[in-house]
C-alpha positions in Angstrom: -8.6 -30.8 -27.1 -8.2 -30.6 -23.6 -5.0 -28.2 -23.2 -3.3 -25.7 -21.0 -1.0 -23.7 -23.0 1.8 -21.4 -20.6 4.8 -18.8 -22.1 7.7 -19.4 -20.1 9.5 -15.7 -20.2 12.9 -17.0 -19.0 13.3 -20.0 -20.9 11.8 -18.8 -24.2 9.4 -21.7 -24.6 5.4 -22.7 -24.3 4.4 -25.7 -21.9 1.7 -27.9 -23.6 0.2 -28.9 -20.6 -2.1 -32.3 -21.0 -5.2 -32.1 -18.7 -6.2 -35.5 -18.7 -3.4 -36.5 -16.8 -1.5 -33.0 -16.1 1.9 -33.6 -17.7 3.8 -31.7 -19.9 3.0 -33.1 -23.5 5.7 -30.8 -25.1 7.6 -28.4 -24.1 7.8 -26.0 -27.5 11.2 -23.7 -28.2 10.5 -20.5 -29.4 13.3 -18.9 -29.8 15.7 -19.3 -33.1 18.8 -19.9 -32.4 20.6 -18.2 -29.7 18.6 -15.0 -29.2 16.0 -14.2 -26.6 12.5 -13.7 -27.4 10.7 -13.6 -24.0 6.5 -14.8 -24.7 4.9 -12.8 -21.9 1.6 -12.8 -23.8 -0.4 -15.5 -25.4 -3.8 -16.1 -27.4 -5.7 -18.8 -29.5 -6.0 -18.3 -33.2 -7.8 -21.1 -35.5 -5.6 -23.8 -34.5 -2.5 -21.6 -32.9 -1.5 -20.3 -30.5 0.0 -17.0 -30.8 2.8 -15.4 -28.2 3.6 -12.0 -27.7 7.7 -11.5 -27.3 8.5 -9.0 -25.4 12.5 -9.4 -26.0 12.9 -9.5 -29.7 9.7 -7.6 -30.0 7.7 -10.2 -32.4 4.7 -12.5 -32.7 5.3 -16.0 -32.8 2.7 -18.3 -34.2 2.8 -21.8 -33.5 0.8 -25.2 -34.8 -1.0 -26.7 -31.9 -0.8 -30.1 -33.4 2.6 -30.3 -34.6 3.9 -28.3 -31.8 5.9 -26.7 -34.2 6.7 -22.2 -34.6 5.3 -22.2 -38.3 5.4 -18.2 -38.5 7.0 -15.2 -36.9 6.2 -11.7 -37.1 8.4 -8.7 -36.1 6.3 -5.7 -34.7 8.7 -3.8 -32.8 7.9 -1.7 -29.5 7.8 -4.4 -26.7 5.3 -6.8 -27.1 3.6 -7.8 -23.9 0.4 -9.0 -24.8 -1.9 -10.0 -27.8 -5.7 -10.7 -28.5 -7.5 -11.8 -31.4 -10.4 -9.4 -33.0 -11.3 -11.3 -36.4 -8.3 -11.9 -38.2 -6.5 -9.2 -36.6 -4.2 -9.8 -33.9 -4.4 -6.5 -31.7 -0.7 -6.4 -29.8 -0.2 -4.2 -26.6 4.0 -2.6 -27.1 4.8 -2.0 -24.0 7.8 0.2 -25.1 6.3 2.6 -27.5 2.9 2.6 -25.9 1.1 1.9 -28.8 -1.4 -0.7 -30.1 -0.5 -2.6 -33.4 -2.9 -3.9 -35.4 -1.6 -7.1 -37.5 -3.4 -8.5 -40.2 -2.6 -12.3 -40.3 -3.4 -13.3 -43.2 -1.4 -11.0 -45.2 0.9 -10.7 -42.3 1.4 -6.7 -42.5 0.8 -4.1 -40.0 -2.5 -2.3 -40.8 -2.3 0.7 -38.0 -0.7 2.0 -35.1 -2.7 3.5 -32.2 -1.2 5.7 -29.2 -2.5 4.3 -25.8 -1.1 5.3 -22.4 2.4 4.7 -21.3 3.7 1.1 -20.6 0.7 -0.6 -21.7 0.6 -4.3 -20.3 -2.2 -6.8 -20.8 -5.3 -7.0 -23.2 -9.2 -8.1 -23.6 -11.7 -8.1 -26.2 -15.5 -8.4 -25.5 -16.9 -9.6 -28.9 -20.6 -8.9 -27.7 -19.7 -5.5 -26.6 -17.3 -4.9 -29.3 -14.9 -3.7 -26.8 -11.2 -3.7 -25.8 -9.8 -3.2 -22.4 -6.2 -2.3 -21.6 -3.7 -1.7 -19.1 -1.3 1.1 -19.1 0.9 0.1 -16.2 2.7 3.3 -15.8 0.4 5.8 -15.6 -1.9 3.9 -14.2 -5.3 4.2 -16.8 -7.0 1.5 -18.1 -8.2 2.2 -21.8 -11.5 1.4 -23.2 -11.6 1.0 -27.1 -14.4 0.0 -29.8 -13.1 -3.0 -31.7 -14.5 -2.6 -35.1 -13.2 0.6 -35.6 -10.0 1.3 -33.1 -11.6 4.2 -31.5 -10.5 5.1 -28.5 -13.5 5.4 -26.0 -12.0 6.4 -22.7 -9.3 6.6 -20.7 -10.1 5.3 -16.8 -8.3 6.4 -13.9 -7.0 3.4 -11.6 -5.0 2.4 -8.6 -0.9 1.8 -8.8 0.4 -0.7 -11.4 -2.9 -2.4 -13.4 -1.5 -5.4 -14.6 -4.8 -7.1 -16.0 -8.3 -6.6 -17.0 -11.2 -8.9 -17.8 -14.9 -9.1 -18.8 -17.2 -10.8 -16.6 -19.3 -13.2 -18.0 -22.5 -11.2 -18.0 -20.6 -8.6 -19.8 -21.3 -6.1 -17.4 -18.3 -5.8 -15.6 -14.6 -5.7 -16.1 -12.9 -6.9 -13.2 -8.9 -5.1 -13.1 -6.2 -6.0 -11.0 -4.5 -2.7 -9.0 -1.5 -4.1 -8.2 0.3 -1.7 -6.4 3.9 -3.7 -7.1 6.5 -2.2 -5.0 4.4 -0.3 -2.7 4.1 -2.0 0.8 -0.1 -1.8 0.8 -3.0 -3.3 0.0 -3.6 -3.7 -3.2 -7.4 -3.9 -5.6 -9.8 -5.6 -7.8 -11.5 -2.5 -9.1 -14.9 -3.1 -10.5 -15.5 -1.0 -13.9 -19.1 -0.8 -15.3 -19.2 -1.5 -18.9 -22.0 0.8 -19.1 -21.1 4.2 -17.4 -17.2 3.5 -17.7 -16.8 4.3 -14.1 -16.0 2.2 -11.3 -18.6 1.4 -9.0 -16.6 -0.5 -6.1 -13.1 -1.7 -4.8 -12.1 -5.2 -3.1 -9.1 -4.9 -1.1 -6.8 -7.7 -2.1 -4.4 -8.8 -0.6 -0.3 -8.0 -1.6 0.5 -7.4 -5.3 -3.1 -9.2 -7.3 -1.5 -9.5 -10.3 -3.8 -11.7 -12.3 -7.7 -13.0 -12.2 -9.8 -15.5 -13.4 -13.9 -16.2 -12.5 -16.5 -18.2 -12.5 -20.0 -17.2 -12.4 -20.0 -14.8 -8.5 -16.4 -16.1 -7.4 -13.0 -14.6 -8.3 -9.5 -16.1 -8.3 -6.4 -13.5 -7.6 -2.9 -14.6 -7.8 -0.5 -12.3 -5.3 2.5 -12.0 -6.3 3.9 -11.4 -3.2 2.4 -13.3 -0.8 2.2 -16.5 -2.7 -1.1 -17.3 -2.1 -4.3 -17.1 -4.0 -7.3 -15.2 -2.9 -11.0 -16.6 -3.2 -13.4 -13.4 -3.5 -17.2 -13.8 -3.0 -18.6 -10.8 -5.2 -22.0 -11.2 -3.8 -20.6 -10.8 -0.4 -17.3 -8.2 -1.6 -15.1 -9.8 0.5 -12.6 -12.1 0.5 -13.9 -15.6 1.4 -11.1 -17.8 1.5 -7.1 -17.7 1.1 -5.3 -20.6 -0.9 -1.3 -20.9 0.2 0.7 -22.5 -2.7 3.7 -21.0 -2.0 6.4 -19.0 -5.1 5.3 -16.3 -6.8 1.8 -16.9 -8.6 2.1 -14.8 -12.0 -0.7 -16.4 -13.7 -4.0 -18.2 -12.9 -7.0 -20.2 -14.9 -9.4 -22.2 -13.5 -11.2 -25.5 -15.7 -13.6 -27.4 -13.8 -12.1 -28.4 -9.9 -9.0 -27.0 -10.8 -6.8 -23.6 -9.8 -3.6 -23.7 -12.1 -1.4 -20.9 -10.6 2.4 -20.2 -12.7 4.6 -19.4 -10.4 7.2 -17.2 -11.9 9.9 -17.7 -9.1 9.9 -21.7 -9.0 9.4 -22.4 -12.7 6.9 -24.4 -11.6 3.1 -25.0 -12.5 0.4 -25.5 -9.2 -2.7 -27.8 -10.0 -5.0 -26.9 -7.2 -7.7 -28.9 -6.6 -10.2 -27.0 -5.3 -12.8 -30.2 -4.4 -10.2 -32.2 -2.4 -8.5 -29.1 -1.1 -5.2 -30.7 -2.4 -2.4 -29.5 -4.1 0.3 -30.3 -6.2 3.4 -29.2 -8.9 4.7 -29.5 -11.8 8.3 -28.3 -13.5 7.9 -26.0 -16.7 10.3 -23.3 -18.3 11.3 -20.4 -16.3 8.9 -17.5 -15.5 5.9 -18.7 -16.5 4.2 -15.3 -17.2 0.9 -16.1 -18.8 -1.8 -18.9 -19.9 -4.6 -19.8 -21.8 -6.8 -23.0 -21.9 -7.3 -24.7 -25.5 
């Protein structure tokens, strides 16, 4: 399959987004009737995709190939964000600051684990058999062992983290400081996997709110300036600055091309990066996260 998969906060639903020819193959309804549900987070899972509702508080699970909701969860606290550890799905609750572990094949919560306050986003390092997450409010990132739910440390970080990834090598976790609301620079802080401390910041332009890589390049969406930033981390500097206009919320990048949500213009960029080209496409409203499939 060659899909991008987007959770449209405003409008309650998931853009199936065809890369062979960049349309919208379906646009998928999550919500039940008339109540909101809000998918801020999503994740793979066997042949799923699973969204993290942040309104009703839930997990949604939905068939890729029928494009059909064929399970829903309620977890309760907030749920901004989920990732897949096994057959657990491991859900950020941005209300009661806690982590809920979910076992999804007998569909029942397993534990409950206290993490810093308004915790936002999630990753899992499989090789490292670590979790990174962001506690928005009080500005920590927390590191945890996987297999066991241990919590490892908790980090110290610039204003507002809003998202945290592994680098490829796994030696690195790459964090967005956004600094939302503040009129200042914001960060990419750069977090050793080894020693748990950071060992450099790249000023960032307005608001980074989300990253992706490739091998030595990084991609940040500001949120404020509606631009994307190109960051050369052999050089730790910003190399080159991408104007697509919005609100860029979220950002992946497959092959030549940058897709940026933009959370203000419901509205999905394809940037491509080769011809230096870009160009849009309609989707639900607040498109708030993404993940290839």
């Amino acid at each position: 399959m060659n899909y991008l998969f987007v959770c449209n906060t405003g409008s309650d639903t998931l853009s199936q987004i065809n890369l062979n020819n960049f349309k919208e193959e379906k646009c998928i309804r999550i919500a039940q009737d008339s109540e909101r549900y809000g998918p801020h987070g999503l994740c793979k899972w066997k042949d799923n995709i699973i969204t993290a509702n942040s309104y009703n508080s839930s997990l949604s699970i939905i068939d890729v190939l029928t494009g059909k909701v064929i399970e829903e969860c309620y977890i309760g606290g907030n749920c901004n964000d989920v990732a897949v550890y096994n057959n657990e799905a491991i859900i950020v609750c941005g209300e009661s600051n806690n982590l809920i572990v979910f076992d999804l094949e007998n569909k029942r919560i397993v534990e409950e684990i206290p993490i810093g306050n308004l915790p936002h986003s999630i990753d899992i390092n499989y090789e490292l058999d670590l979790m990174a997450v962001t506690n928005m409010e009080n500005s920590t990132l927390s590191i945890l062992r996987c297999s066991n739910k241990e919590l490892i440390k908790n980090i110290s970080v610039g204003c507002y983290p809003t998202k945290a990834f592994f680098s490829e090598d796994n030696n690195y976790i790459f964090l967005c400081e956004s600094y939302l609301g503040h009129h200042c620079c914001g960060f990419i802080n750069i977090i050793s996997t080894k020693s748990l401390c950071s060992v450099g910041k790249i000023a960032a332009g307005y608001s980074p709110i989300d990253l992706c890589f490739e091998g030595n390049i990084l991609y940040v969406a500001n949120f404020c300036e509606g631009l994307i930033q190109v960051i050369d981390l052999k050089k730790n500097k910003i190399t080159k600055r991408i104007f697509v206009g919005g609100m860029p919320r979220c950002i992946k990048k497959k092959e030549r091309y940058i897709f940026i949500g933009d959370n203000y213009g419901a509205r999905l960029f394809i940037y491509d990066s080769l011809k230096d080209e870009k160009k849009s496409l309609s989707i639900g409203k607040e498109p708030t996260d993404m993940t290839l499939y």
